[in-house]
C-alpha positions in Angstrom: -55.0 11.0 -32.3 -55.5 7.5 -33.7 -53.3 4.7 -32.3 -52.3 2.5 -34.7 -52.1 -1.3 -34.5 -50.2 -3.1 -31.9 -48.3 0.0 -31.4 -46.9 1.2 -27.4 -45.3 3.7 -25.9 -42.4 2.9 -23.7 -41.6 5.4 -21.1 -38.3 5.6 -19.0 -38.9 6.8 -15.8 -36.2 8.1 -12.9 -36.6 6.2 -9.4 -37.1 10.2 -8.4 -39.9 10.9 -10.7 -41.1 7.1 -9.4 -41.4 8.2 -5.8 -43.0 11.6 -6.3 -46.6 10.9 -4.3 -48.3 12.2 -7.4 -46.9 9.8 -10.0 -50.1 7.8 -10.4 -52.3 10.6 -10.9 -49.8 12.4 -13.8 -49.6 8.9 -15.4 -53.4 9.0 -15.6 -53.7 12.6 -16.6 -50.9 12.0 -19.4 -53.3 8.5 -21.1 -56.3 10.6 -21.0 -54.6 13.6 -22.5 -53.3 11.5 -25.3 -55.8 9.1 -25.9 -53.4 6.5 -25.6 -55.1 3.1 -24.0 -53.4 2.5 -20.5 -52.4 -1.2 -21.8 -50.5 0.6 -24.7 -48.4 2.2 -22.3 -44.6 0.6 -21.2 -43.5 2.2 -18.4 -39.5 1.3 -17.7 -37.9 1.2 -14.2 -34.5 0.3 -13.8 -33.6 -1.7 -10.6 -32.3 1.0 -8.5 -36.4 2.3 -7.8 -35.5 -0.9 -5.2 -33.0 0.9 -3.2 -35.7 2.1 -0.8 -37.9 -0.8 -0.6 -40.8 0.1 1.4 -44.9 0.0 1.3 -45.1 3.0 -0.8 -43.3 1.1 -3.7 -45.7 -1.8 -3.9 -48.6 0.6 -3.6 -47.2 2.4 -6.7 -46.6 -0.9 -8.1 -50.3 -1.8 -7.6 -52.2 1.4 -8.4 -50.3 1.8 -12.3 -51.4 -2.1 -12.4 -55.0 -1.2 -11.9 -54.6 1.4 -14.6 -53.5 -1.3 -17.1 -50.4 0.1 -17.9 -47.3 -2.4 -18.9 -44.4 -2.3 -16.5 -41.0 -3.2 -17.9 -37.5 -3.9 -15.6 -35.0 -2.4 -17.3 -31.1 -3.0 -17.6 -31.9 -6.3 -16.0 -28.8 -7.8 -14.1 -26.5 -4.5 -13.6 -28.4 -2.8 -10.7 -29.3 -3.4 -6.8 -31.8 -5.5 -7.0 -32.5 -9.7 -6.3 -34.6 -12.0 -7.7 -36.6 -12.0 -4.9 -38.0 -8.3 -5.8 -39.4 -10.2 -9.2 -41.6 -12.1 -6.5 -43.6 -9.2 -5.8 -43.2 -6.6 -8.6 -45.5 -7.0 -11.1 -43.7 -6.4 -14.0 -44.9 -7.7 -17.4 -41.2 -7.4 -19.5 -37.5 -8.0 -18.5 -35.1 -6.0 -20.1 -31.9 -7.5 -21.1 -28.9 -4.8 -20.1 -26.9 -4.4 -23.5 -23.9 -5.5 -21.2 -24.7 -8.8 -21.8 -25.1 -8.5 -25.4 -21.5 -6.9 -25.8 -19.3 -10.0 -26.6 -21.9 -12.8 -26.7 -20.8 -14.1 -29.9 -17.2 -14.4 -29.1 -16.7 -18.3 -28.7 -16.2 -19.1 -25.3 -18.4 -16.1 -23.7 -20.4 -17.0 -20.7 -22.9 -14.6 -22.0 -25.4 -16.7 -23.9 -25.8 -19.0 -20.4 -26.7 -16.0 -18.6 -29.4 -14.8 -21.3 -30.8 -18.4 -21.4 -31.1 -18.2 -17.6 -32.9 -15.4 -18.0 -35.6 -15.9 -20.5 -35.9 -19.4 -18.3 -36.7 -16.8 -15.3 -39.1 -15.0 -17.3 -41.2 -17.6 -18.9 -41.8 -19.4 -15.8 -42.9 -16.1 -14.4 -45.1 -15.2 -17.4 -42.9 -11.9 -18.5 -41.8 -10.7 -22.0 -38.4 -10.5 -22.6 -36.4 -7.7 -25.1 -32.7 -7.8 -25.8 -31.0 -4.4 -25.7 -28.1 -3.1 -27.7 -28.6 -5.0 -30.7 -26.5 -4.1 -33.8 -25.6 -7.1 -35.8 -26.7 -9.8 -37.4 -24.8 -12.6 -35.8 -26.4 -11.2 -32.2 -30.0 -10.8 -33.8 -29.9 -14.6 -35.1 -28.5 -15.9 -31.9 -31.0 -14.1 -29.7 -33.7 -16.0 -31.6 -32.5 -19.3 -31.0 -31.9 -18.6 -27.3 -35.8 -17.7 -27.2 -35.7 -14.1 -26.6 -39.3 -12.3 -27.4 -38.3 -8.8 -28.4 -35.0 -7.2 -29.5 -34.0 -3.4 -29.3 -31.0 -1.8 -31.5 -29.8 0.1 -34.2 -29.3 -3.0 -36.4 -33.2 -1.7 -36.9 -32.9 2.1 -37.0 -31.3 4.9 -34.4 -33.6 6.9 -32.9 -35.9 8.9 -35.0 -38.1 11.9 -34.4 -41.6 11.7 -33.5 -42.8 13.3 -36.4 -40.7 10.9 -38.8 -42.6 8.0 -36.7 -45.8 9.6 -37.4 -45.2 10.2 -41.0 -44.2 6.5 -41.7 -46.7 5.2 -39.6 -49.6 7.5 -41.6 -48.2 5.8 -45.0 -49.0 2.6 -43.9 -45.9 1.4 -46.0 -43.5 1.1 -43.1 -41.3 -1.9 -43.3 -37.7 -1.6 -41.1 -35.2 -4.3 -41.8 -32.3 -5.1 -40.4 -29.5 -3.1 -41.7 -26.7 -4.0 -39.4 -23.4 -5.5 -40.2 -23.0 -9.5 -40.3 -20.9 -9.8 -37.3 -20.8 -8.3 -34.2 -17.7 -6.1 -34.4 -15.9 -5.1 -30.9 -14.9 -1.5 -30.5 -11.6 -0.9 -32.2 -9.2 1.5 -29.9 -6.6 3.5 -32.4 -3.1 2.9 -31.4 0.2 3.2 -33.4 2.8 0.6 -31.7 5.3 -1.6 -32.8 4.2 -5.8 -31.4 5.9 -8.6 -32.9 4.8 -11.0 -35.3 5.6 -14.7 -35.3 5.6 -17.3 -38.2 7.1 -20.4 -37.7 10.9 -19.3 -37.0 11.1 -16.2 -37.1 9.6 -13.0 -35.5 9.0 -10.0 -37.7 8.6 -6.4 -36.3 5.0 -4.8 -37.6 3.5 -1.5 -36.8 -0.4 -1.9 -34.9 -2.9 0.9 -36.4 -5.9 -0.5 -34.3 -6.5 -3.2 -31.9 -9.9 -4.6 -30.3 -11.0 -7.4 -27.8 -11.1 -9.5 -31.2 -8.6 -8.7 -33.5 -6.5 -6.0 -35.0 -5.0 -4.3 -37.6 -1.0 -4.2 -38.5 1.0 -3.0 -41.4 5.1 -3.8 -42.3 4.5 -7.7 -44.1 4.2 -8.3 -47.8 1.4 -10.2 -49.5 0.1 -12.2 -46.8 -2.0 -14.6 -47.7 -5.2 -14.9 -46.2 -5.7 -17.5 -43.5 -2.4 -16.9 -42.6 -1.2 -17.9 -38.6 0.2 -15.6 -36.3 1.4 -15.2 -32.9 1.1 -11.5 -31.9 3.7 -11.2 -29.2 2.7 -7.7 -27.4 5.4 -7.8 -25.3 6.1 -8.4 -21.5 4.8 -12.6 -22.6 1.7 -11.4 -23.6 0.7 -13.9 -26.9 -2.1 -14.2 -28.3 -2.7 -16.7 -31.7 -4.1 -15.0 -34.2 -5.8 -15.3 -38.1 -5.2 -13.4 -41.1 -8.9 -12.3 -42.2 -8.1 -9.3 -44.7 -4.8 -9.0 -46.6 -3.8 -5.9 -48.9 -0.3 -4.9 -49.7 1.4 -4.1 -46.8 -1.9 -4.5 -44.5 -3.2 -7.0 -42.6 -6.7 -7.6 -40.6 -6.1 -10.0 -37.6 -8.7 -12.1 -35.3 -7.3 -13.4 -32.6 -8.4 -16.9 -31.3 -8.8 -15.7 -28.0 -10.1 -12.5 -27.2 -8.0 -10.7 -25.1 -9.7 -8.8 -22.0 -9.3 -5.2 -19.6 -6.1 -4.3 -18.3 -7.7 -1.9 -15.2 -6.3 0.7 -16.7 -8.6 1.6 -19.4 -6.0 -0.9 -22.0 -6.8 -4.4 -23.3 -3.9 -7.6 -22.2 -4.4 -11.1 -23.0 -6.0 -13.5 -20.4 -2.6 -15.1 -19.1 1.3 -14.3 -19.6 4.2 -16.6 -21.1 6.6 -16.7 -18.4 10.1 -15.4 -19.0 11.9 -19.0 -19.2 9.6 -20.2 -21.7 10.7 -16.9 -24.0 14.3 -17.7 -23.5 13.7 -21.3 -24.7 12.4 -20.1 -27.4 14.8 -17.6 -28.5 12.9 -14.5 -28.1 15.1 -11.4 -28.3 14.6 -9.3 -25.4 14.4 -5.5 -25.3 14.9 -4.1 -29.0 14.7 -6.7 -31.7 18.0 -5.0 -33.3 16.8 -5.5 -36.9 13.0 -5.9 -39.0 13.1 -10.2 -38.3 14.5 -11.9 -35.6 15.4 -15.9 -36.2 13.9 -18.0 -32.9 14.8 -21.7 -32.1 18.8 -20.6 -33.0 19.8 -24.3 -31.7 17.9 -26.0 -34.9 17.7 -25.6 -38.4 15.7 -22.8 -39.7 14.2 -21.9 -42.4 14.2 -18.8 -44.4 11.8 -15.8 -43.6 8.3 -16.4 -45.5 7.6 -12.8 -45.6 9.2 -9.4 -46.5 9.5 -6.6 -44.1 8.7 -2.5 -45.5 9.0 -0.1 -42.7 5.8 2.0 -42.7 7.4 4.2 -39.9 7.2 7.1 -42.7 3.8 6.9 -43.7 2.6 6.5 -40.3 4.2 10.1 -39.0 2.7 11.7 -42.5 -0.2 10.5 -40.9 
């Protein structure tokens, strides 16, 4: 078979299937069966092949080296190892774990310092680096400007067979583009709660469909403009600010200014609580709201409710 271009081969490979005592020799038996040049070859080791450190490792390391193959750390920053191992493994690529992708356009993420840390640790140490998990847009942009060399994703394709790769590769007309989304999206959990709604003076009862790190999705208000500010009380002084991004009827989008983070227990809660005195002074109702809008601030004038309240309680169990 003729190999195309630039094109490699990455290969993931167990720490088990690493430590076999024949490893070298199947590597070498598997280029010349192929025909695939040794520096065509990627083979990918996640950290854990460090657990048992020991001579017979860096012998490993050093024979695939002499066969030319490319050696790639993979999942970098989730596993057991230090940065001292990157002293003596000879790896040619780093491997960004998608963990680190998840979130890093959220404003105020730590994740774009760690990345930039990273290809910083890689250049100096003449290694490629490759970005995992990419699926938008926003993240694809961002990893160029912090100087990543390579991304990996399905905002290019999802995995395709080998004979599809052939085909389009024979055609010699293969172009992929990035198809993914503009923005990175967080994963949306389906719920179906009531949360409060705040607008100025008064605190509306709303039904949640969906909710995510970033934002969520309610029904119960009428005609909400877009652009629209919230407070999304969740209960227990959990409030979160939030934006109006989609408006349609009796349906509104929400991104919250701040993205709201793991409970433990498998829920999302927002970063800090409202303590129970502050409530009070504001005239929260505690317990059941008795009624669709609730009037806060009672010792001042208020103003009328801005918005209409449906119940979608109906709709939601024909569901």
């Amino acid at each position: 078979m003729a190999w195309p271009g630039e094109l490699r081969v990455a290969v993931n490979v167990s720490p088990a299937q690493f430590a076999q005592e024949n490893f070298v020799a199947s590597v070498t038996q598997a280029l010349a069966q192929s025909g695939l040049p040794p520096e065509r070859l990627e083979i990918e080791l996640t950290e854990s092949i460090f657990v048992n450190d020991d001579e017979i490792t860096e012998q490993t390391f050093a024979a695939l080296k002499r066969l030319g193959v490319r050696l790639a750390l993979d999942d970098f920053g989730t596993g057991y190892s230090s940065l001292g191992y990157l002293t003596k493994a000879p790896f040619d690529k780093i491997k960004i774990d998608k963990g680190f992708i998840y979130g890093v356009t959220v404003p105020g993420s730590r994740n774009p310092a760690i990345i930039t840390a990273i290809v910083s640790l890689a250049k100096a140490l003449d290694m490629v680096t490759t970005a995992e998990g990419i699926e938008a847009r926003d993240e694809l942009a961002l990893m160029r400007d912090l100087g990543v060399d390579q991304i990996q994703g399905y905002i290019y394709s999802a995995a395709l067979l080998g004979e599809e790769v052939a085909e389009a590769l024979d055609s010699g007309e293969w172009v992929i583009e990035p198809l993914g989304p503009a923005r990175q999206r967080s994963e949306r959990r389906t719920v179906l709660r009531k949360v409060g709604i705040i607008h100025e003076d008064h605190r509306y009862e709303v039904m949640m469909r969906n909710v995510s790190r970033t934002g969520a999705a309610i029904e119960g208000l009428i005609e909400v403009p877009v652009g629209t500010q919230f407070v999304v009380d969740f209960s227990e002084g959990q409030l979160v600010v939030a934006n109006v991004r989609r408006s349609a009827g009796t349906s509104q989008g929400l991104e919250f200014e701040t993205p709201l983070v793991d409970d433990g227990a498998g829920g999302l809660c927002t970063r800090h609580r409202v303590a129970p005195y502050v409530l009070a002074a504001m005239g929260m109702p505690h317990g059941s709201t008795g009624g669709a809008v609730v009037a806060l601030n009672n010792a001042s004038q208020l103003q009328m409710p801005k918005f209409g309240v449906v119940d979608t309680t109906r709709n939601n169990r024909a569901a």
